[in-house]
LUMFI-66473 format. One record per residue (C-alpha): x, y, z; residue in three letters. Coordinates in nm, 4 decimals. Example, Ala and Ser with C-alpha at 12.3 -4.5 7.8 and 13.67 -1.06 7.14 Angstrom:
residues 2
       c1       c2       c3 residuo
   1.2300  -0.4500   0.7800     ALA
   1.3670  -0.1060   0.7140     SER
end
This chain:
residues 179
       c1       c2       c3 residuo
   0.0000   0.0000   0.0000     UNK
   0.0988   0.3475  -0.0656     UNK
   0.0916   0.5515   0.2291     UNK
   0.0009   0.9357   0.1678     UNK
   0.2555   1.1651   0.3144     UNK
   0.1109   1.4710   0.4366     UNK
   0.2571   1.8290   0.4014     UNK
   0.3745   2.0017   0.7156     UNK
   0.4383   2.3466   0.7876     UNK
   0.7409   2.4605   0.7443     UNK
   0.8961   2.7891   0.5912     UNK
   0.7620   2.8841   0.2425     UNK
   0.4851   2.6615   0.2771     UNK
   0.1284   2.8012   0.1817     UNK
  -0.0960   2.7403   0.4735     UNK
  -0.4657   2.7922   0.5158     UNK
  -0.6301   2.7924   0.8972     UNK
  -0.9124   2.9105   1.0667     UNK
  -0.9004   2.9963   1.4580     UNK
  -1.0318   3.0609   1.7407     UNK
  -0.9324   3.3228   2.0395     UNK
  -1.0438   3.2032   2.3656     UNK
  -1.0349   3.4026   2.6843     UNK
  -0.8312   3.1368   2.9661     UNK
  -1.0159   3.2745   3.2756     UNK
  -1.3655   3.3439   3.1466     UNK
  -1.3697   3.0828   2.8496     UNK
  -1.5291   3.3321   2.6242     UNK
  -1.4763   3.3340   2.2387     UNK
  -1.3373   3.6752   2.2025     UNK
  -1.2176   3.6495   1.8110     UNK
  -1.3537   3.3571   1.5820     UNK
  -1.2346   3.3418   1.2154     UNK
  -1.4378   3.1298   1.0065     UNK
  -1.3376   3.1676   0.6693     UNK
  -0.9321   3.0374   0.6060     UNK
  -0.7110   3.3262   0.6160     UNK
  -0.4373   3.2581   0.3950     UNK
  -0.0474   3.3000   0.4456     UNK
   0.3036   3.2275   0.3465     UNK
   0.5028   3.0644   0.6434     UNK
   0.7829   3.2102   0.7277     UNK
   0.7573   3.4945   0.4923     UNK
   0.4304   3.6522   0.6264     UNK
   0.3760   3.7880   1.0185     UNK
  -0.0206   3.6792   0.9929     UNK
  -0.0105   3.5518   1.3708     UNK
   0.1463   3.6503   1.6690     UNK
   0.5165   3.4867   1.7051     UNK
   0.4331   3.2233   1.9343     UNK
   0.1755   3.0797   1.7259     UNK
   0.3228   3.0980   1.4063     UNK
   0.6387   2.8665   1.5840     UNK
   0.3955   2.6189   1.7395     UNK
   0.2285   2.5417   1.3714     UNK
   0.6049   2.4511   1.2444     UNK
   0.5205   2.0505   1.1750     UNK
   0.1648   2.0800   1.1975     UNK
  -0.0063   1.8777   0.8523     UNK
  -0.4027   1.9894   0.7424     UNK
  -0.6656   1.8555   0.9542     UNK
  -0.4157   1.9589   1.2996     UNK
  -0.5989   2.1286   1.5564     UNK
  -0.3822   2.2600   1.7907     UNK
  -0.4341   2.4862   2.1406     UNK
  -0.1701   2.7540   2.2478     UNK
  -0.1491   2.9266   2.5640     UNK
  -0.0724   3.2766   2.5232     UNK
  -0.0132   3.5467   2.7721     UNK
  -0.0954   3.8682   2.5948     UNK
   0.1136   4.0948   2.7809     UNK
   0.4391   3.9343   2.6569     UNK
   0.3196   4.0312   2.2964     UNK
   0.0962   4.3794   2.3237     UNK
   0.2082   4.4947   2.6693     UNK
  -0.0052   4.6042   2.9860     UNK
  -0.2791   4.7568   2.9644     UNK
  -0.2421   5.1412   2.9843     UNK
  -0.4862   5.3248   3.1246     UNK
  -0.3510   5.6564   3.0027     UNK
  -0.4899   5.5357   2.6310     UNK
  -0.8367   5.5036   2.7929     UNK
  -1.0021   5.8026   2.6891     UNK
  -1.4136   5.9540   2.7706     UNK
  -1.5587   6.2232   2.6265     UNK
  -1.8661   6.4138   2.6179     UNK
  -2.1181   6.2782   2.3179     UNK
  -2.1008   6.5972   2.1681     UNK
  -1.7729   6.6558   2.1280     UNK
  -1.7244   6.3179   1.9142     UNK
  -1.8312   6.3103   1.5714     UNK
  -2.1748   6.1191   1.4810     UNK
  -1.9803   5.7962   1.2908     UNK
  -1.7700   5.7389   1.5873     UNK
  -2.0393   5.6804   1.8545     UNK
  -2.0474   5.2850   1.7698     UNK
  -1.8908   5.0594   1.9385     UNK
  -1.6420   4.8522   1.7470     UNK
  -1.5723   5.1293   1.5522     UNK
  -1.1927   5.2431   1.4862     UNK
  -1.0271   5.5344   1.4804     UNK
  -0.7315   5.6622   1.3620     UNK
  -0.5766   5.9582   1.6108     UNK
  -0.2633   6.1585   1.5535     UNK
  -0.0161   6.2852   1.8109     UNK
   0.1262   6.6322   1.8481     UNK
   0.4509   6.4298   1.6875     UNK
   0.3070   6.3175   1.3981     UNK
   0.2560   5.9667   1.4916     UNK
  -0.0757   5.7387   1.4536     UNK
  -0.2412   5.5556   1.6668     UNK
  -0.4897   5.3574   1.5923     UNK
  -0.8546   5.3386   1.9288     UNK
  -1.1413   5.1501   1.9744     UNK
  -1.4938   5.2599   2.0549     UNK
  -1.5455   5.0568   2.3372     UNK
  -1.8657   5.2433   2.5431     UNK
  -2.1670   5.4660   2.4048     UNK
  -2.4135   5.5807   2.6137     UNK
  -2.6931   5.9127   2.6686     UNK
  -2.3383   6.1884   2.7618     UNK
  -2.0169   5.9653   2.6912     UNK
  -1.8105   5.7695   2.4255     UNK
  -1.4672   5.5534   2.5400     UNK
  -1.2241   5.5044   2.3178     UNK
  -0.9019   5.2679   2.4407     UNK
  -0.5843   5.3001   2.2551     UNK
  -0.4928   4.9075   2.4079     UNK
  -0.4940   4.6082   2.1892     UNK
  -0.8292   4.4667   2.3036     UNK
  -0.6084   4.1424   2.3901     UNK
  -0.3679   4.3823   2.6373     UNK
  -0.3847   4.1679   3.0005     UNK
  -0.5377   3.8788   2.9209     UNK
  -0.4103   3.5164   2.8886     UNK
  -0.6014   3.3811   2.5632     UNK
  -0.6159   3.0158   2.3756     UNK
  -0.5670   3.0306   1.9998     UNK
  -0.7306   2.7486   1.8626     UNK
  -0.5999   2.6906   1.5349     UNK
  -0.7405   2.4270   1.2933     UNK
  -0.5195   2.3700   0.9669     UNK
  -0.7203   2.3003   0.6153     UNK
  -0.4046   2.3203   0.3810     UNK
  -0.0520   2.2986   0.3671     UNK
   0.1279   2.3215   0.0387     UNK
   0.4475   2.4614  -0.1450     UNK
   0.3869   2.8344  -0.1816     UNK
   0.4871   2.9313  -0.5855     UNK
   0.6914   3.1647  -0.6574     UNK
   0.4154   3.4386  -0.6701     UNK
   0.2912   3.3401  -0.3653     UNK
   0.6134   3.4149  -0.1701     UNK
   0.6808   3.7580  -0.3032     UNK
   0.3346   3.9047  -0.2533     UNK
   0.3043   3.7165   0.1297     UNK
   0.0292   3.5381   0.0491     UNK
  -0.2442   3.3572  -0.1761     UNK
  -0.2502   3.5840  -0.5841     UNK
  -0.6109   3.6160  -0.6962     UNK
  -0.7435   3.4110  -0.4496     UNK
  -1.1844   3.4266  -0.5426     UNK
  -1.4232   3.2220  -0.2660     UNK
  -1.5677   2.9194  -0.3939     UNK
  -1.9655   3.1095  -0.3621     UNK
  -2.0933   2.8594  -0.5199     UNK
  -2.2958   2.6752  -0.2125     UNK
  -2.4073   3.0198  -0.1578     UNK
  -2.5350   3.1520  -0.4620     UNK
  -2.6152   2.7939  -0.6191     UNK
  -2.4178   2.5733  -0.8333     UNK
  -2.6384   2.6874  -1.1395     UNK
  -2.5594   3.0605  -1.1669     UNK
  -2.2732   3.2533  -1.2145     UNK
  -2.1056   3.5184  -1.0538     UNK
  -1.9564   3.7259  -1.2385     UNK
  -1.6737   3.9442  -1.0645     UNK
  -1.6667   4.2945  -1.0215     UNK
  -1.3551   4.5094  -1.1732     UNK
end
């Protein structure tokens, strides 16, 4: 019998995952990506360090767990970033929360804050990674592992990659895509 020998990550390879981001002390899913982000091992920073080095070896159809403490990668929380303001004084589009906003310093430099409270007088905007002082679980599940081509590896990542939309819009109609 022939045995199939699985790809494993490695650098250069093409990889396709989906994840999960799990909070360690509450167990609530705080990030879920459902549709396979794409990415060029060792050429493209799509995950945070330690993950990226815990897929090295990993073959499709690995789901793995790893611990990570999120002040080792974004920091502690700074409270000095937290920022309220009266309703008023914030512009209409930024009193939703989730929204993000770009703010520039006296310096020059960008920054980018989250709306993170609206109510009747106040909006809060926090400058921390949403991720700053907590102690998450990405749960990774790989779907493909392959050599990246050529293309791949200079532009980081799949070339003129289209979603298969054809369970969506049904396998008798086409889509025709827009330039």
């Amino acid at each position: 019998m022939n045995e199939i020998v699985k790809e494993v990550i490695s650098d250069e390879k093409y990889v396709e995952l989906t994840y999960k981001v799990i909070d360690l002390k509450t167990e609530t899913v705080l990030t879920t990506v459902e549709f396979p982000i794409g990415y060029i091992h060792g050429v493209t920073e799509a995950l945070a360090p330690p993950v990226t080095a815990a897929l090295v070896g990993k073959a499709s159809g690995d789901v793995i767990e790893v611990p990570i403490d999120c002040n080792k990668i974004y920091g502690k929380r700074d409270e000095s970033l937290v920022v309220i303001d009266h309703i008023d004084n914030v512009p209409e589009e930024y009193c939703e929360v989730g929204m993000s906003i770009l703010m520039e310093n006296e310096q020059g430099e960008t920054k980018s804050f989250l709306v993170t409270r609206v109510d009747d007088k106040s909006v809060t905007i926090d400058g921390n990674n949403p991720l700053c002082g907590r102690e998450v679980i990405f749960k990774l599940e790989v779907l493909t592992v392959r050599d990246a081509t050529d293309e791949e590896i200079e532009a980081g990542g799949p070339v003129n990659a289209e979603p298969d939309i054809s369970e969506i819009v049904g396998t008798n109609q086409k889509v025709q895509p827009i330039n």
